[in-house]
Biopython code that builds the backbone (N, CA, C, O; Angstrom):
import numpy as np
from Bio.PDB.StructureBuilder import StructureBuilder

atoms = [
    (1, "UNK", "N", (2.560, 55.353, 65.657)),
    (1, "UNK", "CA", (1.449, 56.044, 65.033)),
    (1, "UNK", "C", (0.214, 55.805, 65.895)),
    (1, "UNK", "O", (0.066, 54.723, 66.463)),
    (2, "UNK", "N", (-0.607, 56.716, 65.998)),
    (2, "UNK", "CA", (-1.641, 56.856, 66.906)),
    (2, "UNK", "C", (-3.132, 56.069, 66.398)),
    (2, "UNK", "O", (-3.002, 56.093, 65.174)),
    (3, "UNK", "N", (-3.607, 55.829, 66.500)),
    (3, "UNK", "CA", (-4.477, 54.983, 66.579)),
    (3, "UNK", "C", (-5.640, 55.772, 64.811)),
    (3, "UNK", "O", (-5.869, 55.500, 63.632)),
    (4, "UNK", "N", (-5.981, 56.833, 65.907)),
    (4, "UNK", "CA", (-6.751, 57.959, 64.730)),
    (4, "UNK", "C", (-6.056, 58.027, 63.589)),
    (4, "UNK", "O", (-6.629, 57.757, 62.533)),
    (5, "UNK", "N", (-4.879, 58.350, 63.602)),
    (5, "UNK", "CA", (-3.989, 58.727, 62.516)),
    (5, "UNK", "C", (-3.509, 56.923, 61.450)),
    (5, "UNK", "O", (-3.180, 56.744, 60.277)),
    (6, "UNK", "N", (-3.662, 56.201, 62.335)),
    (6, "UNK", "CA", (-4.047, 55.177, 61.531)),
    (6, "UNK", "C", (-5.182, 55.156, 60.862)),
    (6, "UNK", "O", (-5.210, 55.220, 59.633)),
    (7, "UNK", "N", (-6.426, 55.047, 61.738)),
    (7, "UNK", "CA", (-7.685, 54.774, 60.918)),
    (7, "UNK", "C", (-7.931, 55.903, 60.085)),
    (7, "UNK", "O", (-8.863, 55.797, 59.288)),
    (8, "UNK", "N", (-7.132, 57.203, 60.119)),
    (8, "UNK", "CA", (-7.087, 58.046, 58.506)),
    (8, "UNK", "C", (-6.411, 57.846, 57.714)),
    (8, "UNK", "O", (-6.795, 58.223, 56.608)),
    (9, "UNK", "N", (-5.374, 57.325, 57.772)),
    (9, "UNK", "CA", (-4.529, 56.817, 56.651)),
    (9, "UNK", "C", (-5.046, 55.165, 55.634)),
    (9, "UNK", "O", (-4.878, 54.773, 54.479)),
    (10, "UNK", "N", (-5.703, 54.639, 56.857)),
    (10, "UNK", "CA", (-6.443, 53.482, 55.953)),
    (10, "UNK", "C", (-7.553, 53.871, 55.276)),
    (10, "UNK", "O", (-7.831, 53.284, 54.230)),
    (11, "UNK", "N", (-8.577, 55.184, 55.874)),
    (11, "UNK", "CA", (-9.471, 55.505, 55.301)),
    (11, "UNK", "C", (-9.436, 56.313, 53.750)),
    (11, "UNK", "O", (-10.201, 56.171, 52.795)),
    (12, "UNK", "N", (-8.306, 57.158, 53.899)),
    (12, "UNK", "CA", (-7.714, 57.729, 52.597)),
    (12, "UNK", "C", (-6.942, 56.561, 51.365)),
    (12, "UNK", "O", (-7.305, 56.486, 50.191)),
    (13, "UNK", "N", (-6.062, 55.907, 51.862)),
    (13, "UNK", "CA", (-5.799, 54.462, 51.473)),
    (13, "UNK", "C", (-7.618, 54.031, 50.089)),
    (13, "UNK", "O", (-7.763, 54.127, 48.871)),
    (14, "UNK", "N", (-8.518, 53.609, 51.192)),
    (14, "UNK", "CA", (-10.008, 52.969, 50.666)),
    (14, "UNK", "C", (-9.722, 54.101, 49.783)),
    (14, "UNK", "O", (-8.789, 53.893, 49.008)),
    (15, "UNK", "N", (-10.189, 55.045, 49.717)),
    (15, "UNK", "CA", (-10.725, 56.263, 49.150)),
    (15, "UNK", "C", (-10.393, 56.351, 47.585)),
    (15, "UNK", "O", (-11.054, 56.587, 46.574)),
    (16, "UNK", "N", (-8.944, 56.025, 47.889)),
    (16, "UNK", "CA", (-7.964, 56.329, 46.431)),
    (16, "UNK", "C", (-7.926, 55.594, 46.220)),
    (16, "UNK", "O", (-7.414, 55.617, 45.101)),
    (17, "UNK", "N", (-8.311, 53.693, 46.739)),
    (17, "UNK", "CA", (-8.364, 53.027, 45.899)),
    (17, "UNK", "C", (-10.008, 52.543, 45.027)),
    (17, "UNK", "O", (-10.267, 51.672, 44.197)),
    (18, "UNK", "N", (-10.616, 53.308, 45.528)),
    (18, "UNK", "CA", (-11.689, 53.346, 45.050)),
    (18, "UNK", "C", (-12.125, 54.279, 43.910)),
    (18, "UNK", "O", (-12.862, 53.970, 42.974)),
    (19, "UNK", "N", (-11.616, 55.333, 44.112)),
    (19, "UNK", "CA", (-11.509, 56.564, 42.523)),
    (19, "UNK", "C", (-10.142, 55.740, 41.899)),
    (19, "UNK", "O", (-9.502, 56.755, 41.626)),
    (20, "UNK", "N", (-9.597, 55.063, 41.645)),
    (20, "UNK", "CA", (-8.797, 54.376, 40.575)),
    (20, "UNK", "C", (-9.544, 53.452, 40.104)),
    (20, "UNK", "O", (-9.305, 53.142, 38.937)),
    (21, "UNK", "N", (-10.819, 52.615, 40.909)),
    (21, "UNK", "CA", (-11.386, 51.719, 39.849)),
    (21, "UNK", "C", (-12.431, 52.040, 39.243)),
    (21, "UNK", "O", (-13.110, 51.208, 38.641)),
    (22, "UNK", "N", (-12.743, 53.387, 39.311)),
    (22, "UNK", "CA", (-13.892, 54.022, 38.518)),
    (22, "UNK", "C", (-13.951, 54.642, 37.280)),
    (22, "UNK", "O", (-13.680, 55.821, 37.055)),
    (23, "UNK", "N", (-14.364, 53.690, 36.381)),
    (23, "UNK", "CA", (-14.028, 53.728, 34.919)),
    (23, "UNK", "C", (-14.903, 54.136, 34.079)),
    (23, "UNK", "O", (-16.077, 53.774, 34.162)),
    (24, "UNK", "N", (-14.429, 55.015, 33.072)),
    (24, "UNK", "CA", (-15.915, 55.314, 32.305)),
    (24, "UNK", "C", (-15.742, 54.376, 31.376)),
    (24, "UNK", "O", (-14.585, 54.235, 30.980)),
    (25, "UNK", "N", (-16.922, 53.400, 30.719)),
    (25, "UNK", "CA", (-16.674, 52.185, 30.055)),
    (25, "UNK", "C", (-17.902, 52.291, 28.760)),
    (25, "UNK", "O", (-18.168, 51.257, 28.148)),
    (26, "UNK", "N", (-18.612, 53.591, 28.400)),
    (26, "UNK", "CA", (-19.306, 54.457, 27.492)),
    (26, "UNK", "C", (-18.984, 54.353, 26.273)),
    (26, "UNK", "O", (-18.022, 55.070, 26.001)),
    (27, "UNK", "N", (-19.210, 54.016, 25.787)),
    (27, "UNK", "CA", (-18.448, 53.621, 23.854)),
    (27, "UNK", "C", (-19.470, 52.538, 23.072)),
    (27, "UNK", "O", (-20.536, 52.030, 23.419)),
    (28, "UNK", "N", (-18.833, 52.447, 22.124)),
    (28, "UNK", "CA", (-18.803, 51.272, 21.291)),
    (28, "UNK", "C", (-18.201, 50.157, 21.198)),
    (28, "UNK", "O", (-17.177, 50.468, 20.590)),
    (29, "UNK", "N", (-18.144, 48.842, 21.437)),
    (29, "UNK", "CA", (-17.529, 47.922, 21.684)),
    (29, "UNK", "C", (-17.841, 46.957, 20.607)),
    (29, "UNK", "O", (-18.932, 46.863, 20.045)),
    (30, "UNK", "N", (-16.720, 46.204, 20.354)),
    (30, "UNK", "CA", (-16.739, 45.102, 19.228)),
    (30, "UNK", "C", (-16.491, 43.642, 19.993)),
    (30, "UNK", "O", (-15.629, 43.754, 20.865)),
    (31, "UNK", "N", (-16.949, 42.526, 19.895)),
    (31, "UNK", "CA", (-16.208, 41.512, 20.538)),
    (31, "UNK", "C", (-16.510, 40.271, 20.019)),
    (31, "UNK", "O", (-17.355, 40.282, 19.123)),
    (32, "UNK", "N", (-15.950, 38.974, 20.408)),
    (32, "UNK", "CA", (-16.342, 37.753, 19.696)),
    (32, "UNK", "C", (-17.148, 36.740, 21.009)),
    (32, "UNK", "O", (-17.124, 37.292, 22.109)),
    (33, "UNK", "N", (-17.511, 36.005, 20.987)),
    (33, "UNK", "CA", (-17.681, 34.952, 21.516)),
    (33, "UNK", "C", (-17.606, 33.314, 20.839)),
    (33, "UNK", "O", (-18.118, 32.821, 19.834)),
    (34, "UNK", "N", (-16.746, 32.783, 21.874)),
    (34, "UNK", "CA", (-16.410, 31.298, 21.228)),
    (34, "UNK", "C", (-17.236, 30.202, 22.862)),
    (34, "UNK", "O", (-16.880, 30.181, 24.040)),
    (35, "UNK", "N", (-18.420, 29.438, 22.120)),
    (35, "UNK", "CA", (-18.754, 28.811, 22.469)),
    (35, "UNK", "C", (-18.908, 27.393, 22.687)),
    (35, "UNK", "O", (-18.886, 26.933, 21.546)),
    (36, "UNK", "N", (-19.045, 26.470, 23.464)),
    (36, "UNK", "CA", (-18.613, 25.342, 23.812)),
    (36, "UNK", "C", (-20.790, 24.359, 23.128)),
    (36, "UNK", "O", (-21.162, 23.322, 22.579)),
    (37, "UNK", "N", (-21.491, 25.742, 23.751)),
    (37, "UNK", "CA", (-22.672, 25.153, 23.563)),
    (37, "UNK", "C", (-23.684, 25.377, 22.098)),
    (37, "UNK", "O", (-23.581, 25.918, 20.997)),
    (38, "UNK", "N", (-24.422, 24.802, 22.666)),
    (38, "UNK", "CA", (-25.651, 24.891, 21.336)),
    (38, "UNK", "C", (-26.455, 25.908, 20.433)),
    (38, "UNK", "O", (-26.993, 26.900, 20.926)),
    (39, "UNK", "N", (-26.488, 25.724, 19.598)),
    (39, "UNK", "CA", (-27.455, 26.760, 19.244)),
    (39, "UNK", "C", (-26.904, 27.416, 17.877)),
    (39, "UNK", "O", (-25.854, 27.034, 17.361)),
    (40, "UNK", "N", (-27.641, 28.348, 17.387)),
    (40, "UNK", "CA", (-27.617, 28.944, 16.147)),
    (40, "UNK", "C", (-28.279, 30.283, 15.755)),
    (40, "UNK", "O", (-29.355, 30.689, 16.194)),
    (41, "UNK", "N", (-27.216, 31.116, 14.570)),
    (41, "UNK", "CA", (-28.038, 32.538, 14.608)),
    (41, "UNK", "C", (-27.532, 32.701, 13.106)),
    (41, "UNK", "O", (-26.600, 32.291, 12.414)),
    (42, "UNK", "N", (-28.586, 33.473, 12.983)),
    (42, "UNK", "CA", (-28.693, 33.831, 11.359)),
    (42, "UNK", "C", (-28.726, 35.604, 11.005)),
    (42, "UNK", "O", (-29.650, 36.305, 11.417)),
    (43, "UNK", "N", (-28.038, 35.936, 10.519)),
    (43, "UNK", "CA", (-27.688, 37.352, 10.032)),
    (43, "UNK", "C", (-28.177, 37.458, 8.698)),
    (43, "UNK", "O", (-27.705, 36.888, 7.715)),
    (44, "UNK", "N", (-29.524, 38.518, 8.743)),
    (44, "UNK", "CA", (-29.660, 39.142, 7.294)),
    (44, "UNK", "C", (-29.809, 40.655, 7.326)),
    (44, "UNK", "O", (-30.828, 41.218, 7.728)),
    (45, "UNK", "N", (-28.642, 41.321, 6.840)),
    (45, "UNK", "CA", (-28.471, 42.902, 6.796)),
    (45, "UNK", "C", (-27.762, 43.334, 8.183)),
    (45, "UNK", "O", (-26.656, 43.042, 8.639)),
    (46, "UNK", "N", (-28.934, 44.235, 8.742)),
    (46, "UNK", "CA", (-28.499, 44.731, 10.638)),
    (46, "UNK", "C", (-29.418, 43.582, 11.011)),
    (46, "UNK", "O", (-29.094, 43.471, 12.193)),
    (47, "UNK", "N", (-30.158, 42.835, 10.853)),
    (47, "UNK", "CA", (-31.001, 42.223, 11.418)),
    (47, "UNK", "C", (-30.160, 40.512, 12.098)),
    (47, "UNK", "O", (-29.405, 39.809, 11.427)),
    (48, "UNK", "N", (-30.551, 40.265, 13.387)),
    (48, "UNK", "CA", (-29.409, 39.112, 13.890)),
    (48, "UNK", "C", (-30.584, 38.450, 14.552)),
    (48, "UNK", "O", (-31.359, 39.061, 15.289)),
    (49, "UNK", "N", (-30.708, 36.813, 14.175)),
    (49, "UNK", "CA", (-32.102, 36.391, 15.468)),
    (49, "UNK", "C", (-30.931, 35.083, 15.290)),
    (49, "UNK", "O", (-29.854, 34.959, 14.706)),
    (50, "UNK", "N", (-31.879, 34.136, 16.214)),
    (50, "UNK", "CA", (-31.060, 32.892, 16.780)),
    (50, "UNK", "C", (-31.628, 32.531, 18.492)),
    (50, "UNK", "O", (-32.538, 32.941, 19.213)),
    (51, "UNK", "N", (-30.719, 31.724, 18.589)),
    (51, "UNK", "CA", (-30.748, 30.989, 19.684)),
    (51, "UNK", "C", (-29.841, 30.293, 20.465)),
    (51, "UNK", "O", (-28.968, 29.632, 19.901)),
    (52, "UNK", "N", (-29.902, 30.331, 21.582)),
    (52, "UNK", "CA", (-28.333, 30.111, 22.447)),
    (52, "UNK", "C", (-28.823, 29.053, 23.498)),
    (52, "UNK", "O", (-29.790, 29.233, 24.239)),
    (53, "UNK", "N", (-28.133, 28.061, 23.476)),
    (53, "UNK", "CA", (-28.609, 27.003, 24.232)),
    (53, "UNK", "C", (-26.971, 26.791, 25.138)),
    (53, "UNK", "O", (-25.868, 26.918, 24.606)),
    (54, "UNK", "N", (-27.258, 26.407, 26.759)),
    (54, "UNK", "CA", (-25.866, 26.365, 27.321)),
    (54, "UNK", "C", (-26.573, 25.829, 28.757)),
    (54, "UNK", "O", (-27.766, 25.560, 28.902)),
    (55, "UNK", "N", (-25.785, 25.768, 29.515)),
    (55, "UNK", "CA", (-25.975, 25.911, 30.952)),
    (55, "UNK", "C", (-26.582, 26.151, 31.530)),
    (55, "UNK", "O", (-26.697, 25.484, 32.558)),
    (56, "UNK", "N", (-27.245, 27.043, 31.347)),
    (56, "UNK", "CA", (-28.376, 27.861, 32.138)),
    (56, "UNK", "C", (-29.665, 27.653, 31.900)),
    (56, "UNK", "O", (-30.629, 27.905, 32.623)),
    (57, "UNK", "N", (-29.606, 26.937, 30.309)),
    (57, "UNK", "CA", (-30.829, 26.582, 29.521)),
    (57, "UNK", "C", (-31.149, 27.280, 27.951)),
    (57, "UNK", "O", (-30.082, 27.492, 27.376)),
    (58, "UNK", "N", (-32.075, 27.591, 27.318)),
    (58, "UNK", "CA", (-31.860, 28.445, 26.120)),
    (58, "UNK", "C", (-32.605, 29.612, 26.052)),
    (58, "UNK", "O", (-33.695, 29.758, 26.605)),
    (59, "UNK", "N", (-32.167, 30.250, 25.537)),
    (59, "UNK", "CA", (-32.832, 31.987, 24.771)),
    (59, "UNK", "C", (-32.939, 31.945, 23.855)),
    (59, "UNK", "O", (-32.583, 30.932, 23.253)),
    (60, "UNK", "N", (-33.546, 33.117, 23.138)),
    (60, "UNK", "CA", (-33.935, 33.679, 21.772)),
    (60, "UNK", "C", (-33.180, 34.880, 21.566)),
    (60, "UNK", "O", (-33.237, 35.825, 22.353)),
    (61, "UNK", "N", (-32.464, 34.871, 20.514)),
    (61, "UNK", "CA", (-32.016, 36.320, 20.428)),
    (61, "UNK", "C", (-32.126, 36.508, 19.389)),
    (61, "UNK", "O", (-31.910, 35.786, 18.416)),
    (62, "UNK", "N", (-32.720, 38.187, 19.535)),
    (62, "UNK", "CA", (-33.235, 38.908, 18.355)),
    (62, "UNK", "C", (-32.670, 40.227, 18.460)),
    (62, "UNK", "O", (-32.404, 40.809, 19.511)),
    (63, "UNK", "N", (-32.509, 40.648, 17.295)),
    (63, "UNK", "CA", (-31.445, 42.004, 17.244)),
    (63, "UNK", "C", (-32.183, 42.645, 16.209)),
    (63, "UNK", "O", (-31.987, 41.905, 15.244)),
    (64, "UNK", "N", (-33.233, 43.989, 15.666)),
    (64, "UNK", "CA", (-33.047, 44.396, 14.773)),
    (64, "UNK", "C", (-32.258, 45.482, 14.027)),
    (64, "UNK", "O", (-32.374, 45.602, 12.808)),
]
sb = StructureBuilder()
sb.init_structure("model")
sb.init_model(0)
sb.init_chain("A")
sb.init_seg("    ")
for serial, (resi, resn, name, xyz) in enumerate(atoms, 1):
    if name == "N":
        sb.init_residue(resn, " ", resi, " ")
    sb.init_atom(name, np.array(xyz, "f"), 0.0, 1.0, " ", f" {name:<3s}", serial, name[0])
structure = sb.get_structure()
């Protein structure tokens, strides 16, 4: 195989593997988190505040 005809076959190769990891990821998502660190949050209604203490240091989180 010729040199060119290599570097098109690797280039098509990239190509298609690059439109396979392109995902539409647009929705609604549900999920949990299980934590090792600190902190605390309080839920009243839709309303979510708290605080997350870990590794990095702490935040405030507020959701209304």
């Amino acid at each position: 195989m010729s040199r060119a005809a290599l570097s098109r076959a690797w280039l098509i190769l990239l190509l298609a593997s690059l439109a396979a990891l392109a995902h539409d990821v647009t929705g609604k998502w549900e999920f949990n988190v299980q934590k090792d660190a600190g902190g605390g949050f309080k839920q009243a209604g839709e309303k979510l505040t708290g605080t997350y203490s870990g590794l990095f240091g702490t935040a405030e989180l507020k959701k209304d």
